[in-house]
C-alpha positions as semicolon CSV with decimal commas, in nm:
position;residue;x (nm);y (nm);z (nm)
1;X;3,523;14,051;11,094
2;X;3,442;14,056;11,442
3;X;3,668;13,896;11,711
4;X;3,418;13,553;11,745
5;X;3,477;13,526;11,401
6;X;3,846;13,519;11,417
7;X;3,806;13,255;11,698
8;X;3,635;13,021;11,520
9;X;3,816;13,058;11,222
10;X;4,127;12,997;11,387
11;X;4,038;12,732;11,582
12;X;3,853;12,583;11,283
13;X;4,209;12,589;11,101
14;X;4,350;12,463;11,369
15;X;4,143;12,140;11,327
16;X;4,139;12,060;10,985
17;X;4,561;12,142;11,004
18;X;4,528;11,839;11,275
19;X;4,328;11,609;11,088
20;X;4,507;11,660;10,737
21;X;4,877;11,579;10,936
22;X;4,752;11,346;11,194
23;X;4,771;10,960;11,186
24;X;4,463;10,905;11,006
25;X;4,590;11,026;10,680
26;X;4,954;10,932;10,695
27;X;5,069;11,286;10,588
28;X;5,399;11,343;10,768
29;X;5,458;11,698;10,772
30;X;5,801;11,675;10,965
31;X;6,130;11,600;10,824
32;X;6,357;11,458;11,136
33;X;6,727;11,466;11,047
34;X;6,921;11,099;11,162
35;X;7,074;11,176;11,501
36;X;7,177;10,865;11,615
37;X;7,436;10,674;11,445
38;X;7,389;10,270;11,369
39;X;7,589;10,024;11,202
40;X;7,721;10,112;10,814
41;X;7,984;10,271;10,664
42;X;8,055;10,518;10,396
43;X;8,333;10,622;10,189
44;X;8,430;10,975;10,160
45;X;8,608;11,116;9,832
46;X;8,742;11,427;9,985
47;X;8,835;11,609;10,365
48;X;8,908;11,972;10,357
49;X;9,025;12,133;10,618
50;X;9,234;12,508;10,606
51;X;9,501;12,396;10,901
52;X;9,609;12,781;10,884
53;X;9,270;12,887;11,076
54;X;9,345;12,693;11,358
55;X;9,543;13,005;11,591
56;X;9,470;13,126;11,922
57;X;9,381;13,474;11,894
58;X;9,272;13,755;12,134
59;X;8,911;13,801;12,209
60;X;8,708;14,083;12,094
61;X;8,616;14,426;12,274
62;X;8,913;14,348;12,531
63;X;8,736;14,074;12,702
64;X;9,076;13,914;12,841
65;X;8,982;13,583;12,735
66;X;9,206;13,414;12,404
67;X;9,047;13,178;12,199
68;X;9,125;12,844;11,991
69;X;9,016;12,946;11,653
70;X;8,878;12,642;11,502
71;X;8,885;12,536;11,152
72;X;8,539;12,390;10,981
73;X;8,598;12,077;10,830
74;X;8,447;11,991;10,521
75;X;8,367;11,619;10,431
76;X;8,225;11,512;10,061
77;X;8,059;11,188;10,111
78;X;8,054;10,940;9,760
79;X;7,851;10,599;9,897
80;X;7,658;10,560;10,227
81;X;7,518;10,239;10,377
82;X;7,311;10,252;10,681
83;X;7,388;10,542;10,943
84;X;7,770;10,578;11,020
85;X;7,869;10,922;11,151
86;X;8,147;11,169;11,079
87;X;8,378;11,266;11,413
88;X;8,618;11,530;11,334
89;X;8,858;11,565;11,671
90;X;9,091;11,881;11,709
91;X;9,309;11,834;11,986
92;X;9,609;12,046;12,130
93;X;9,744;11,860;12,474
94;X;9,965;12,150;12,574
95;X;9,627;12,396;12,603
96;X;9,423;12,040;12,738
97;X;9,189;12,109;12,456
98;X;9,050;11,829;12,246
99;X;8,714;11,907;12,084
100;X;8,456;11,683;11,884
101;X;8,214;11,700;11,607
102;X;7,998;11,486;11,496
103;X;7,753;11,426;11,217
104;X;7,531;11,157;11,149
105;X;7,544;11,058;10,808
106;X;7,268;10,955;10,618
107;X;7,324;11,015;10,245
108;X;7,607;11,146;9,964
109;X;7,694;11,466;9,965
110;X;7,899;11,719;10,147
111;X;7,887;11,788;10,550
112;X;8,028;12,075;10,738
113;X;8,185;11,984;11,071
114;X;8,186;12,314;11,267
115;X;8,349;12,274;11,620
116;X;8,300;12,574;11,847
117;X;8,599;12,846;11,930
118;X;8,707;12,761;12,254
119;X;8,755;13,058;12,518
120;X;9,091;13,022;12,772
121;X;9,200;13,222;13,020
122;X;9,466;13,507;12,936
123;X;9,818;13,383;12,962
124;X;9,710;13,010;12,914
125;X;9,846;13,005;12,564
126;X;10,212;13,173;12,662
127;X;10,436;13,036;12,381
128;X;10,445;13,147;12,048
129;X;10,332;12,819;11,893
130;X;10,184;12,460;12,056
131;X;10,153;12,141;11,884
132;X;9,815;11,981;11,734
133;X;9,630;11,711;11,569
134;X;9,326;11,725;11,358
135;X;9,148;11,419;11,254
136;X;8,846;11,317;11,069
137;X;8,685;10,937;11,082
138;X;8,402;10,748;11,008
139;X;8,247;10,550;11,288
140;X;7,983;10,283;11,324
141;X;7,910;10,005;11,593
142;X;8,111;9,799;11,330
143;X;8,310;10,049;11,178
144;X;8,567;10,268;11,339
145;X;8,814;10,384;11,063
146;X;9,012;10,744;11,029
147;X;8,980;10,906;10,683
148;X;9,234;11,194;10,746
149;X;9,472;11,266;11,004
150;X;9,700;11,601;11,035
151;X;9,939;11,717;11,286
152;X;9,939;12,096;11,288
153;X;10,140;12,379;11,432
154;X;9,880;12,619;11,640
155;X;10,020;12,962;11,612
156;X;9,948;13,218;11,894
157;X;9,881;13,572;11,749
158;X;10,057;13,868;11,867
């Protein structure tokens, strides 16, 4: 095959790719996920969260920098109407960190709420243990209503 052949064969599949997943045929070849929330509710059968994972913990390869190990939390959905969204908040005044996650939800099912570690300075976390809350609600423009609510002992490892 010689290199105009590859060119026009590529740019030939480049058209009919175009025409079969353009507006003239109504083939939608993209599958966008919900990301912004709307009016609803929905009703969740279960929150789990392992309260024992969230520790503040040295950093790897002697960075100097602890971090707020932060528990997933894991949400099973049972009836959805419109597009509410899950906010699971992890806050810990005493290290001024309060983090969010948030999911848009759009059907039944489970959801993973995965907040990020958060870094802090060495010797910001200098007691052995600092007060928390984790909490989990569903939110709308009409609905603002918390589905589980923990207050947690953050343990600083040794």
């Amino acid at each position: 095959m010689t290199r105009r052949d590859l060119l026009t064969g590529v740019a030939l599949f480049v058209v009919v790719v175009s025409v079969a997943t353009g507006p003239l045929t109504g083939v939608d070849v993209t599958e966008q996920r919900a990301t912004e929330f709307g009016d609803g509710t929905a009703t969740v059968g279960a929150v789990t969260v392992d309260t024992a994972a969230l520790r503040v913990t040295d950093g790897r390869f002697g960075t100097g920098v602890s971090y707020l190990r932060v528990p997933t939390a894991t949400v099973t959905v049972t009836s959805v109407s419109d597009r509410p969204r899950l906010v699971y908040r992890v806050l810990v005044p005493a290290l001024d960190v309060e983090l969010t996650e948030t999911a848009v939800v759009s059907k039944t099912g489970t959801y993973r709420l995965v907040p990020d570690d958060r870094g802090m300075a060495r010797g910001a976390a200098d007691a052995s243990t600092y007060d928390g809350t984790l909490a989990v609600r569903v939110q709308s423009f009409t609905t603002d209503r918390t589905v589980y609510r923990e207050n947690v002992t953050v343990e600083v490892a040794a």
